[in-house]
TORKE-29678 format. One record per residue (C-alpha): x, y, z; residue in one letter. Coordinates in steps of 0.02 Angstrom, whole numbers. Layout:
<sites>
SITE X Y Z A;
...
</sites>
This chain:
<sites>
SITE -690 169 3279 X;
SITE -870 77 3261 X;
SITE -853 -131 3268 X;
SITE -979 -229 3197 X;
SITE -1090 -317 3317 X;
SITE -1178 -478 3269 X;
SITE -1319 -397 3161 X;
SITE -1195 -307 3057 X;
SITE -1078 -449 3029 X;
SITE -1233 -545 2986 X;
SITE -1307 -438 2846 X;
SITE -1127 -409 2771 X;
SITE -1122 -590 2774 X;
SITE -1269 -647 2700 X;
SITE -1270 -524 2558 X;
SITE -1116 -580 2503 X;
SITE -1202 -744 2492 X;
SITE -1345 -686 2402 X;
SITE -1236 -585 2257 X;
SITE -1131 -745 2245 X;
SITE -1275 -839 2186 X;
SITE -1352 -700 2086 X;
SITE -1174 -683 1986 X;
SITE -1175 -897 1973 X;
SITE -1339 -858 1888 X;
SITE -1267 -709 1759 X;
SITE -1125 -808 1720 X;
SITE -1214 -978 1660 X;
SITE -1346 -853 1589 X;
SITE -1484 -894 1672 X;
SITE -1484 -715 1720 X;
SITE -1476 -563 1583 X;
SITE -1381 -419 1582 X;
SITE -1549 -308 1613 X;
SITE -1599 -435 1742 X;
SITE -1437 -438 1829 X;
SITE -1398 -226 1829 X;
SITE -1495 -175 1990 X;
SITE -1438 -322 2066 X;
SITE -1239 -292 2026 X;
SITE -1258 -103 2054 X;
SITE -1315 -142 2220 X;
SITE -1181 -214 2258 X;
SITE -1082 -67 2195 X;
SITE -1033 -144 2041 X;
SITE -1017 -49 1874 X;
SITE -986 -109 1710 X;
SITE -858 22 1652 X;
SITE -778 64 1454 X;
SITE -658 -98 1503 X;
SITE -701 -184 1648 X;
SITE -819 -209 1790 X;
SITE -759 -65 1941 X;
SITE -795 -105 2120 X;
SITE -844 24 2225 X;
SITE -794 -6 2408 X;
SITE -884 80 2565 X;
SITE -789 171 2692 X;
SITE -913 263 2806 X;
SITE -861 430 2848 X;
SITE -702 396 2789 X;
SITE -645 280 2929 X;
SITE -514 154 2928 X;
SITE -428 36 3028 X;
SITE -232 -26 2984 X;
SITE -319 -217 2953 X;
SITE -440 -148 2825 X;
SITE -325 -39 2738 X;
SITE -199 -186 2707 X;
SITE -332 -305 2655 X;
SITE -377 -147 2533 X;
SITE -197 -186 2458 X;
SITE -208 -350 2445 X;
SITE -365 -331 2359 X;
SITE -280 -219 2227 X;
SITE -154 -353 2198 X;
SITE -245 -507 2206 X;
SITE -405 -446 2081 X;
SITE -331 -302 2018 X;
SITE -172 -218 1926 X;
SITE -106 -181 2099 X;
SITE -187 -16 2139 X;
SITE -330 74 2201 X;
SITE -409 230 2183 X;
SITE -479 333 2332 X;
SITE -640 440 2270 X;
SITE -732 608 2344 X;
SITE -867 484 2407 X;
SITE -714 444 2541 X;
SITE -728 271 2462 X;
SITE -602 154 2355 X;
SITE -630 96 2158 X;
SITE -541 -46 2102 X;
SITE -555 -34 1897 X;
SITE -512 -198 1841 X;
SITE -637 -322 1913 X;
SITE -700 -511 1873 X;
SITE -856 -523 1878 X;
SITE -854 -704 1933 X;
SITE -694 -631 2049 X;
SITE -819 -499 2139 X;
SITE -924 -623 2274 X;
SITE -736 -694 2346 X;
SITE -704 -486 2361 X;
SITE -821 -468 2455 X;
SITE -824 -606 2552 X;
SITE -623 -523 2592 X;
SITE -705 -359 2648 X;
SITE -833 -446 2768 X;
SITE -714 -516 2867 X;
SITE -634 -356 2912 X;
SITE -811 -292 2921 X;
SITE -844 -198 2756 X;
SITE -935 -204 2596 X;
SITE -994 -118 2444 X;
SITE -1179 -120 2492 X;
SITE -1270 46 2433 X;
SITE -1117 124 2365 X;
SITE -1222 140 2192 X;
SITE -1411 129 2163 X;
SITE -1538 247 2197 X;
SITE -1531 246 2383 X;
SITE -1436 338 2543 X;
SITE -1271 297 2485 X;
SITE -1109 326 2611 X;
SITE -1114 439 2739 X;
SITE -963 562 2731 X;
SITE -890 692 2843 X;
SITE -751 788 2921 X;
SITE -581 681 2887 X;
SITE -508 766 3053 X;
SITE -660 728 3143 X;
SITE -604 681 3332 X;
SITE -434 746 3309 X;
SITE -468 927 3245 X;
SITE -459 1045 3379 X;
SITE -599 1155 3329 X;
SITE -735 1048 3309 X;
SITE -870 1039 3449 X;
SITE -886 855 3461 X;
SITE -845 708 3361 X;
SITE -979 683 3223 X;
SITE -954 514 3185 X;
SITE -1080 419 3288 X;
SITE -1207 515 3221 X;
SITE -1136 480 3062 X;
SITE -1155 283 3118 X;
SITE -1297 323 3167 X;
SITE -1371 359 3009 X;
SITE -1272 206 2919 X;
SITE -1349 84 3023 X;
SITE -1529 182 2982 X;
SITE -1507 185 2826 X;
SITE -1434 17 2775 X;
SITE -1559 -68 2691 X;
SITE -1722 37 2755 X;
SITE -1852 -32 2653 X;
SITE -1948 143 2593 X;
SITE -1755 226 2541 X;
SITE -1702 90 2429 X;
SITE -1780 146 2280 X;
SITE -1773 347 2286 X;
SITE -1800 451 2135 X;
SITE -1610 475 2133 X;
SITE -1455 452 2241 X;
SITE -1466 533 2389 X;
SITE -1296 572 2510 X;
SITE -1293 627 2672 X;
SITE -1136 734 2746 X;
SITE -1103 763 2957 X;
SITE -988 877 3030 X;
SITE -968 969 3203 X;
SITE -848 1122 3160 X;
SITE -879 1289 3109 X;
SITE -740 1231 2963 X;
SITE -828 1148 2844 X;
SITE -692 1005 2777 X;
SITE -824 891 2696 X;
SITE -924 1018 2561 X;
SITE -1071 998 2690 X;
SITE -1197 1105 2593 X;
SITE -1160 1037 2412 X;
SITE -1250 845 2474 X;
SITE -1436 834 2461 X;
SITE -1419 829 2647 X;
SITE -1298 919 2771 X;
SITE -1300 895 2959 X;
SITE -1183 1005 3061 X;
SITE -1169 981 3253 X;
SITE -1213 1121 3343 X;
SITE -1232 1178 3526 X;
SITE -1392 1306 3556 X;
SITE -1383 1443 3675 X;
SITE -1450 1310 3817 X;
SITE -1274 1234 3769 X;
SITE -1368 1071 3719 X;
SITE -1285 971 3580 X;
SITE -1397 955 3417 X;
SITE -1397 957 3232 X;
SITE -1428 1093 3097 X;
SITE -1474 1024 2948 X;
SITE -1479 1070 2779 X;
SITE -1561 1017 2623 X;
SITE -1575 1026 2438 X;
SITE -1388 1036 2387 X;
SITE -1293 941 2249 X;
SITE -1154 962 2092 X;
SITE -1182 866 1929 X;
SITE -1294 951 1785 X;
SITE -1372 1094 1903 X;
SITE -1249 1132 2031 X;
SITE -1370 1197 2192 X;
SITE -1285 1258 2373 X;
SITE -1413 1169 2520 X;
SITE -1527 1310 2617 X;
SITE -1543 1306 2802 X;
SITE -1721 1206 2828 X;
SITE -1690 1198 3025 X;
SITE -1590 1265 3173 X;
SITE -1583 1145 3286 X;
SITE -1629 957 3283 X;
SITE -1628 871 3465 X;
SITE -1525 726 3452 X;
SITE -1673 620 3514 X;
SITE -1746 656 3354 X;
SITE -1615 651 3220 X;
SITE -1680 509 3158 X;
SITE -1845 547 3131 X;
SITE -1797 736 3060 X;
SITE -1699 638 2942 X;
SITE -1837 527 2889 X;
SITE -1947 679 2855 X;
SITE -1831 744 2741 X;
SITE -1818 586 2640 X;
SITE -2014 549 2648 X;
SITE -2045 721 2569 X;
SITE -1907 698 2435 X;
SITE -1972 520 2419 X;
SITE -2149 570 2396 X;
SITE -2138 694 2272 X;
SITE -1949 699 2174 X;
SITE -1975 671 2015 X;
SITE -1960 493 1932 X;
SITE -1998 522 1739 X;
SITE -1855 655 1715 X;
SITE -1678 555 1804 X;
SITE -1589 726 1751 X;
SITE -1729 836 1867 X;
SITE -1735 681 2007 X;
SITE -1630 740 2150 X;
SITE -1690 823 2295 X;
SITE -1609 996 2255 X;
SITE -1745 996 2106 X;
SITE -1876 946 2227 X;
SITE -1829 1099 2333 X;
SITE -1801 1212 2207 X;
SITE -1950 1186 2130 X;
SITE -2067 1174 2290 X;
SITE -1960 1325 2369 X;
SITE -1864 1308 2514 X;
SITE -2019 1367 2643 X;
SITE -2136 1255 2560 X;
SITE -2032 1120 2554 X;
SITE -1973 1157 2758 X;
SITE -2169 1155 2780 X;
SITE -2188 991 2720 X;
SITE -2053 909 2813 X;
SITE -2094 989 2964 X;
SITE -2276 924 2943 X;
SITE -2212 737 2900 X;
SITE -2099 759 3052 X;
SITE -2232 811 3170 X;
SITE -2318 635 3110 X;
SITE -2194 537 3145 X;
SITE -2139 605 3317 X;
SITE -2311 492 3367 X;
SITE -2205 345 3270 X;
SITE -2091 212 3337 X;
SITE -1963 294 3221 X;
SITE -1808 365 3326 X;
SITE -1680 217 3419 X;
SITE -1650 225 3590 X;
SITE -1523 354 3663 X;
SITE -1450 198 3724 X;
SITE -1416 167 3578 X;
SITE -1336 314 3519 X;
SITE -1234 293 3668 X;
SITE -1189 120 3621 X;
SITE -1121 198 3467 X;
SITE -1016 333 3555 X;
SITE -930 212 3664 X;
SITE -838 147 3492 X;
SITE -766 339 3471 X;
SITE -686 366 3620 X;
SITE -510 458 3634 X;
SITE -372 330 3618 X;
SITE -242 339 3760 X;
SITE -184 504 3694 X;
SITE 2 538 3822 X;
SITE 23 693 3904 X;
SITE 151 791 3954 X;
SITE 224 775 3752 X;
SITE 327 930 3686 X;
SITE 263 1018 3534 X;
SITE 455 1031 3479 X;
SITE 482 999 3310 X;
SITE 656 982 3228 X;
SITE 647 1061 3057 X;
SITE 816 1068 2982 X;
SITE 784 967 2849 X;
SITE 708 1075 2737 X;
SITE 610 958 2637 X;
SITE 543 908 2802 X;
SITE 487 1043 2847 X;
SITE 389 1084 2699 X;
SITE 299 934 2735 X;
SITE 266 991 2893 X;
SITE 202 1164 2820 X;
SITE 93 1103 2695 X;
SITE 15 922 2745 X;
SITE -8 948 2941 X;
SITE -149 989 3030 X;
SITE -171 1053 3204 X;
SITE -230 943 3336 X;
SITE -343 948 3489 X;
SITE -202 868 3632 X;
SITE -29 948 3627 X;
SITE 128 850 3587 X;
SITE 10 772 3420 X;
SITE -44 828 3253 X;
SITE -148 773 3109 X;
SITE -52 702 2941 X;
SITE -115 698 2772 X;
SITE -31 578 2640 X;
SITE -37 661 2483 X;
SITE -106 547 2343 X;
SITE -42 696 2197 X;
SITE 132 676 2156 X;
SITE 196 760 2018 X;
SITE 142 705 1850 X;
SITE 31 559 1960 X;
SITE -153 506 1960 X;
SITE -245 591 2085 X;
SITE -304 466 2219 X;
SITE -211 309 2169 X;
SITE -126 216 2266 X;
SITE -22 58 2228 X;
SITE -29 -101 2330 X;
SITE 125 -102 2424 X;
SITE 75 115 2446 X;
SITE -78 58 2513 X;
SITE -1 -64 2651 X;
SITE 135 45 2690 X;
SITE -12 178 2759 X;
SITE -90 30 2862 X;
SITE 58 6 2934 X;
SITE 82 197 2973 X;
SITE -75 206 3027 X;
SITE -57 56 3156 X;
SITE 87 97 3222 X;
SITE 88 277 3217 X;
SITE -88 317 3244 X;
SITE -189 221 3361 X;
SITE -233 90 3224 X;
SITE -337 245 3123 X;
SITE -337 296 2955 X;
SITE -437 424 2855 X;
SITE -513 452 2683 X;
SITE -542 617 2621 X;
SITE -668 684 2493 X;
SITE -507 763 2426 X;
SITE -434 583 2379 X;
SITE -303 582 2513 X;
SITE -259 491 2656 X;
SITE -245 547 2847 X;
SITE -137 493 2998 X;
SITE -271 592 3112 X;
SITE -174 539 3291 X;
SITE 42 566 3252 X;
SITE 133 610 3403 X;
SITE 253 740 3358 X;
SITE 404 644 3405 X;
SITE 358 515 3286 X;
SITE 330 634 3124 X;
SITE 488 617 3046 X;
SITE 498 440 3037 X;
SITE 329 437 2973 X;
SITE 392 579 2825 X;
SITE 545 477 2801 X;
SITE 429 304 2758 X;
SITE 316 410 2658 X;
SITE 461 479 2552 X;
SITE 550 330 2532 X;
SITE 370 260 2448 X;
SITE 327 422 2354 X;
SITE 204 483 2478 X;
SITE 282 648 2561 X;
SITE 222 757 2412 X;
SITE 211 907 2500 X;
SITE 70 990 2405 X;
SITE -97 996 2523 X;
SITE -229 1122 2456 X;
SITE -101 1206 2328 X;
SITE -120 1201 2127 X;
SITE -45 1021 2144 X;
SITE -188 951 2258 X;
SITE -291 921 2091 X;
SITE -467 822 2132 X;
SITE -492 730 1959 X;
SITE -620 579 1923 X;
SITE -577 426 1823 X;
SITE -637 510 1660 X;
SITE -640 437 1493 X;
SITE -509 337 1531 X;
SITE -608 232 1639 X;
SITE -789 302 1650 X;
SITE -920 243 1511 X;
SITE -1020 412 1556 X;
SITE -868 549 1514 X;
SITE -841 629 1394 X;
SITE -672 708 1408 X;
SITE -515 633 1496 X;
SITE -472 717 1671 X;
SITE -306 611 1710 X;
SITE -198 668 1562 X;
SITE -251 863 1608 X;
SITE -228 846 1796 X;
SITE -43 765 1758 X;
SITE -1 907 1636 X;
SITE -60 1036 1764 X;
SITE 41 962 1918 X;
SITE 191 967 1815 X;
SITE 181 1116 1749 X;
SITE 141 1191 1903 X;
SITE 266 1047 2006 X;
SITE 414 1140 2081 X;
SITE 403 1193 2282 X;
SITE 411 1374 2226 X;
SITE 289 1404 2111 X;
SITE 159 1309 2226 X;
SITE 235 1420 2379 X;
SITE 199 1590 2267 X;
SITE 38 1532 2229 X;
SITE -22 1491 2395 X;
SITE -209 1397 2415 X;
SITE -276 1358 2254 X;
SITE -406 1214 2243 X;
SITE -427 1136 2093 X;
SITE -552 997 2033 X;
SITE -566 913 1860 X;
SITE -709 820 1801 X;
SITE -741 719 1617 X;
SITE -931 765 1613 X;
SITE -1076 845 1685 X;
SITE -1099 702 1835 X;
SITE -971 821 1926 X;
SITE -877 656 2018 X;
SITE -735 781 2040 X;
SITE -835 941 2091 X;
SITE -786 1049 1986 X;
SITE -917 1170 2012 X;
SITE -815 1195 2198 X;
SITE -656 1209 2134 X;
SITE -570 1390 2151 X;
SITE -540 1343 1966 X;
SITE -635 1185 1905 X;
SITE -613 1094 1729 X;
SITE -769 1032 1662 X;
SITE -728 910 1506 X;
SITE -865 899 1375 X;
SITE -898 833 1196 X;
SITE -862 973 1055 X;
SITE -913 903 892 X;
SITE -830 721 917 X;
SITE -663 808 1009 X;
SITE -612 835 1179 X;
SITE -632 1000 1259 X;
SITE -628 1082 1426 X;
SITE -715 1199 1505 X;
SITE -634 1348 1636 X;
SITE -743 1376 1788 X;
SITE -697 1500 1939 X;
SITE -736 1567 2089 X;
SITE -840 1388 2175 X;
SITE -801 1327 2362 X;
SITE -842 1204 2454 X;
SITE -804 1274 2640 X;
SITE -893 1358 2737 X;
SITE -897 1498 2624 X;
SITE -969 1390 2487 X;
SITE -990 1459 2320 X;
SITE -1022 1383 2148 X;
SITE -888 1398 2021 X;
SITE -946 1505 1847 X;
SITE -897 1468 1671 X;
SITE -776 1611 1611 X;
SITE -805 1557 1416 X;
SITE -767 1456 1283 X;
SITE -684 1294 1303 X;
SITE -501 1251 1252 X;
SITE -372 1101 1206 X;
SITE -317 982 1318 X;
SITE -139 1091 1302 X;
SITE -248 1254 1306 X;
SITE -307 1233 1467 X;
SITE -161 1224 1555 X;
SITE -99 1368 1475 X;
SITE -271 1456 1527 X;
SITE -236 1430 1702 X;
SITE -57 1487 1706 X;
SITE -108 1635 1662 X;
SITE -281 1626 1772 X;
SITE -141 1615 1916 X;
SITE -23 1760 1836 X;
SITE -170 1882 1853 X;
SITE -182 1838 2039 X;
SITE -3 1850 2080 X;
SITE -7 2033 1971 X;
SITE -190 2087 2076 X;
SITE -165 1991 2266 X;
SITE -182 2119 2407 X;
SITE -81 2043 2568 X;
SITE -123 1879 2615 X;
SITE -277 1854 2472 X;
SITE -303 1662 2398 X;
SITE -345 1642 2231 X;
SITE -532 1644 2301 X;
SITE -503 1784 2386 X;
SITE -425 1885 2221 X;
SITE -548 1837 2112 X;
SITE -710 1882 2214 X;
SITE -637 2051 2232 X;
SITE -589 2090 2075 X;
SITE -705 1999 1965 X;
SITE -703 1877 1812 X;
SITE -674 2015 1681 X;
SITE -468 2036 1735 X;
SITE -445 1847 1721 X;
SITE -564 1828 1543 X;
SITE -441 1981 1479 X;
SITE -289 1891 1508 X;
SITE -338 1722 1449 X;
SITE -436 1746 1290 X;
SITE -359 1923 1230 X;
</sites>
C-alpha cells in the first residue's frame, strides 16, 4: 500500500497545525460559528443533533494493521469506544470535542492519515473495488490510479470550491464492487483491442434527491492523460454547475441538463486545451506510485483444501469469502451486521482485533467497503479457521455477506441533524426478523440499504429493496423502493407506494420476500424475480 513521502507527511502535518489554531480561535471566540463552518468542515468536521462527528479518510478503502489500531484507540480515547465505517469507505466517530479534534488529528498524521476533504464542496475520497489486487478477475490493480488522483486532487486550488461535492470511483473488473456509475465520476480500467491498459470513464452519476446512473462520455483514456481527462471533466462541471440552486448543483444536473453529447463535447474541447498544458505528472510518476502496490510475497505451492466440518464454519466460508487471484488464498470479509447490531460499527477492542488479523494474517492489509464491512483481502487458506475462530469469539463471524442481513443503513436521526427518519432501529428489526441461517439461506442475495432522508448516505435508490425514511406530518415514515443496483447491471430502485410504520415496513418486506420465494424460477435473486415479473405481484401482496 501507498507510504507517504515527505510532501505528504508535510501537508498532513501542517494542516493539523493550522485547524489547531483555527479551533484555539472558536473556542476563546474570537472566531464565530459562521466564521469557523468552512473551516471545521474542511477538516471533515460536522456539528451533528449531539455532538461534533469526525469524518476520517481512508482512500480507496486501504488500510494498514498500524492505522486500524490507532482507529481503536481513537474510538476509546475521544469517543464512546466505537466507530462507524461509512459507504464513503471512511470511519465517523460521533462523539467528538471540539477542542479534542486538532490532538486527533495530529494521532492520524503520524500513521499518515487525516480528515482533509472528507466534507466541503470539493473531490472528496476516492473509492473503489475493496478486492482490488486480490480479486482474480480484475485486469489490474486500480489503486495507483486511484492515488493518483488523491494526490491530484488534494488541495488543487480551482476544485476546492465546486458547485457541490464531487466523488470519484476506480475499478479494473468487469464486476463492478464499488457502484462505479452512481459517483459523479466513474473510471474503470480497461485494455483496448491494442491490449494497451487505459481508462473508461464515466460521468454524471449520483443518489440523493435525483438519483441519475453515469453515461459513458469516453472509451478509452491513455493513461498518459488521465489526469488531464479528469481535469476536463471537472473544469466543465466547474464552469457551468449550478451555484444558486445547492439541490440542482451536482454534476449529474449539469449533464442532464446540457445532455450527455453536449456535455462530452465540451469536455472533449477543454481536454484538447489542456493536452498543450503542463497538466498530466510524469509516467515516472505513476510508476513511482505502482511500486507501493506490488504483490506481497504471496507462497506457492499452498493447497486449496479446506476442512469444513464445522458447520458454522463453513457457512462462513460460504457466505463471507471471496475468490482469489493465487491458489492456496482467499479474500475475507468481516461482517459489521450482526443480528439485531448497527450496521458498520465497530467497538474499540473489535476494531484492534481486525488490525491484528489483518497484520498477521494478511500481509499487514485491511479493507473498507462501501458496504460498511471490513476485508482480510490476502488469508492463506490454512490460516482461515483461526481467523473465523478470533472473529467469533469477538462477534465478527456473522455469516451474512450480501443476504437480507447485510443491511447498508446511515446514522439517521439518531445521529444526523439532516434526517428525518431513524434507519438504525429499522435495520435492527429487519436483521432480526430475518436473523436465523435458514431464512437468509432460502432467500439467497438480497441487498438492502436504508437511508433517514433524501441525501441517500445509505443508497437506497441501489438497494434490491431500499428504505427511504421521510417526514409525514411530524411522524416517522418509510418509504419501499425496489428493483435499484449498483453492479454492473446498475439500476435505480422505484417507489412501490405509500409509506408505512416503522413496524410496517418490516412486515412489507417479509412479504416483498414471500412473493419471490412463491414466483423464483431456478437460481433467480430477488433482482432477478422482480425485473421479470414486475412491481404489480409484489404491490398486490403488500398493500391488498
Amino acid at each position: 500500500m501507498y507510504k507517504y513521502d515527505e510532501y505528504d507527511q508535510q501537508m498532513v502535518d501542517v494542516r493539523v497545525e493550522e485547524f489547531r489554531d483555527q479551533v484555539r480561535r472558536r473556542v476563546s471566540g474570537e472566531l464565530t460559528e459562521d466564521q469557523f463552518k468552512p473551516l471545521r468542515l474542511q477538516n471533515g468536521l460536522y456539528l451533528q443533533l449531539h455532538a461534533y462527528m469526525l469524518r476520517v479518510a481512508v482512500p480507496y478503502g486501504t488500510l494498514s494493521g498500524a492505522q486500524m489500531h490507532l482507529l481503536g484507540d481513537i474510538a476509546d480515547k475521544y469517543d464512546r469506544g466505537y466507530g462507524h465505517f461509512t459507504t464513503r469507505q471512511n470511519i465517523q466517530y460521533n462523539w467528538i470535542k471540539l477542542e479534542e479534534t486538532p490532538d486527533i488529528l495530529a494521532e492520524l498524521a503520524k500513521v499518515e492519515m487525516h480528515a482533509i476533504q472528507t466534507s466541503g464542496n470539493c473531490i472528496r475520497n476516492i473509492s473503489s473495488d475493496q478486492f482490488a489486487g486480490a480479486a482474480a478477475d480484475e485486469i489490474i490493480d486500480p489503486r495507483p490510479y486511484a492515488e493518483l488522483l488523491r494526490q491530484w486532487s488534494s488541495f488543487h486550488p480551482e476544485f476546492l470550491v465546486l458547485p457541490r461535492k464531487f466523488k470519484i470511483c476506480v475499478i479494473a473488473s468487469e464486476t463492478d464492487r464499488a457502484a462505479m456509475r452512481l459517483h459523479d465520476i466513474g473510471i474503470k480500467m480497461v485494455r483496448n483491442d491494442a491490449g494497451e491498459i487505459g481508462a473508461q470513464f464515466y460521468a454524471g452519476g449520483g443518489m440523493g434527491r435525483t438519483p441519475m446512473i453515469a453515461p459513458l462520455i469516453r472509451e478509452f483514456v491513455p493513461l498518459d492523460q488521465l489526469i488531464t481527462f479528469s481535469e476536463a471533466c471537472l473544469r466543465v462541471y466547474n464552469r457551468y454547475g449550478r451555484r444558486d440552486n445547492k439541490y440542482k448543483a451536482r454534476i449529474k444536473i449539469l449533464v442532464h441538463e446540457l445532455g450527455r453529447d453536449e456535455y462530452v463535447r465540451q469536455v472533449e474541447e477543454e481536454f484538447a486545451h489542456l493536452l498543450t498544458q503542463p497538466i498530466e505528472p510524469p509516467l515516472a510518476e505513476l510508476e513511482r506510485i505502482k511500486a507501493h502496490f506490488v504483490d506481497p510475497a504471496f507462497e506457492t505451492g499452498l493447497s486449496d483444501d479446506l476442512d469444513l466440518t464445522d458447520p458454522d464454519f463453513r457457512l462462513w466460508v460460504e457466505r463471507n469469502t471471496t475468490a482469489h487471484k493465487v491458489p492456496g488464498y482467499v479474500i475475507a470479509t468481516i461482517s459489521l451486521k450482526p443480528v439485531g447490531g448497527i450496521p458498520g460499527d465497530a467497538s474499540a477492542d473489535q476494531i484492534r482485533l481486525m488490525a491484528k488479523l489483518g497484520t498477521e494474517y494478511s500481509f499487514d492489509e485491511l479493507r473498507v467497503t462501501h458496504a460498511q464491512n471490513i476485508v482480510l483481502p490476502h488469508v492463506r487458506k490454512a490460516d482461515l479457521y483461526t481467523i473465523w475462530q478470533a472473529l467469533d469469539e469477538a462477534g465478527l463471524a456473522t455469516a451474512n455477506l450480501d443476504t437480507v442481513g447485510d443491511i447498508i443503513a446511515c446514522p439517521g436521526l439518531d445521529y444526523c441533524s439532516l434526517a428525518n427518519a431513524r434507519s438504525i432501529p429499522v435495520a435492527q428489526k429487519i436483521s432480526e426478523r430475518f436473523g436465523s441461517a435458514q431464512k437468509q439461506a432460502e432467500i439467497g442475495e438480497l441487498k438492502l440499504k436504508i437511508s433517514g432522508c433524501i441525501n441517500a448516505c445509505g443508497h437506497h435508490h441501489a438497494g434490491h429493496i431500499g428504505i427511504l425514511g421521510v417526514d409525514k406530518k411530524g411522524l416517522e415514515n418509510y418509504q419501499l423502493l425496489f428493483g435499484g443496483s449498483e453492479g454492473a447491471d446498475t439500476s435505480l430502485a422505484k417507489i412501490i407506494g405509500p409509506g408505512f410504520t416503522e413496524d410496517g415496513v418490516v412486515d412489507a418486506i417479509e412479504k416483498a420476500t414471500e412473493v419471490y420465494l412463491a414466483n423464483k424460477q431456478g437460481e433467480e435473486r430477488f433482482l432477478d424475480t422482480y425485473r421479470r415479473i414486475g412491481m404489480d405481484p409484489f404491490k398486490e401482496a403488500i398493500y391488498g
